[in-house]
Structures are given as C-alpha cells and as structure tokens.
C-alpha positions as CSV (number, residue, x, y, z in Angstrom):
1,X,-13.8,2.3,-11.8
2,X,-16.5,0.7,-13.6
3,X,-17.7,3.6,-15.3
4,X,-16.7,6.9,-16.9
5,X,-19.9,7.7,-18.4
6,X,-21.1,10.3,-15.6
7,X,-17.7,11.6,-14.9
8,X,-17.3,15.1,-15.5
9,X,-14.7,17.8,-15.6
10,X,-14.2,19.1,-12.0
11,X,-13.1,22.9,-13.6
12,X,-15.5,25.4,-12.5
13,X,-18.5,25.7,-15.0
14,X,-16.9,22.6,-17.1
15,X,-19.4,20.2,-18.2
16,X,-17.1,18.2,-20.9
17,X,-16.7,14.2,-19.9
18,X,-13.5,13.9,-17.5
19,X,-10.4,12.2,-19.1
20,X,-8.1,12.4,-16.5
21,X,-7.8,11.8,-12.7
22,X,-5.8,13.9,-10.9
23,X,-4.9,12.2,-7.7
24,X,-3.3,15.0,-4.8
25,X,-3.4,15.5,-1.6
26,X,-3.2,18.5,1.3
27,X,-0.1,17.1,3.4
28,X,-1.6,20.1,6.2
29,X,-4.1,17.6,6.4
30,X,-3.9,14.0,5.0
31,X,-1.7,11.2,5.6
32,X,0.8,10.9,2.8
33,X,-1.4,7.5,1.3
34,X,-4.4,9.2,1.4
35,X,-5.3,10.5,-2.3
36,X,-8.6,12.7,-3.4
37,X,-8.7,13.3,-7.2
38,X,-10.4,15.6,-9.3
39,X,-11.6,14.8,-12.5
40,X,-10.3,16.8,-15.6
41,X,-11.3,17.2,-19.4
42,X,-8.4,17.6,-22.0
43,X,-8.7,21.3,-22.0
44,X,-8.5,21.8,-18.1
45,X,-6.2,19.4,-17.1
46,X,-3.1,21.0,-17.1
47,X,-4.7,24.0,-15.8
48,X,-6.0,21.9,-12.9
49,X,-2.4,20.5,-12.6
50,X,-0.7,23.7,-12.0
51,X,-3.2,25.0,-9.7
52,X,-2.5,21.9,-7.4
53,X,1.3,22.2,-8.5
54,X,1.5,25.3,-7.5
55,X,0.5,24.5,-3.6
56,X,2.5,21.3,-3.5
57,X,-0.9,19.1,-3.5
58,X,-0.5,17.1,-7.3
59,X,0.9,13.3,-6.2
60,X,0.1,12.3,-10.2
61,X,-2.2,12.4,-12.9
62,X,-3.9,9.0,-14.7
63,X,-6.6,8.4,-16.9
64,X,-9.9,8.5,-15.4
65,X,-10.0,4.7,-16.9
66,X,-7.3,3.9,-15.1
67,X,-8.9,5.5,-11.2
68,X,-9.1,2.7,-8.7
69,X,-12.0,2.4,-6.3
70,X,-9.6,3.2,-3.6
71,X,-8.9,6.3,-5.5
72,X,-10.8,9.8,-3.5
C-alpha cells in the first residue's frame, strides 16, 4: 500500500490508526484466493481475529505496511 496515514481501525466506534490487516474470507461466498481485510489497531486486533476465527473466515493477519494492492 502506499499509505497508512488514513487507515483506521475497522472495530465498531474505533478511530485509532490501523496496525494490522486482517486478511479473511466467507468460503459461502468467495473463491478460496479471494481475500477482504479489515483493518485493526493494537487493541482490537485480536478481538477482530476471534470474531472471524470463530466463523472459520481469518486466512492471516499482516501488518497494514505489509497489505498489497491486491489485498480487499
């Protein structure tokens, strides 16, 4: 990505600069290469994690620095 400096937490009500990209995906309804990602700050990230986790959606988690354009 070339820039984080908009990038915010995708947590409800969360306006803290993302740090992480959460990269998942709904297998009901994407191909298994497709990948969306919400964003995450330090504090919601694993939070965020287990709520995907828990549905069988989380492929991986990077930081947001890391993202590629390709990326959701």
């Amino acid at each position: 990505m070339s820039t984080t400096d908009d990038l915010l937490c995708s947590a409800r009500g969360c306006r803290a600069d993302a740090a992480w990209g959460l990269r998942w995906n709904n297998p009901a309804l994407h191909t298994a290469d497709r990948r969306k990602v919400w964003l995450a700050c330090d504090d919601h990230r694993a939070h965020l994690e287990q709520f995907l986790g828990a549905r069988g959606f989380h492929r991986d988690t990077v930081a947001v620095a890391d993202l590629e354009p390709s990326d959701g």
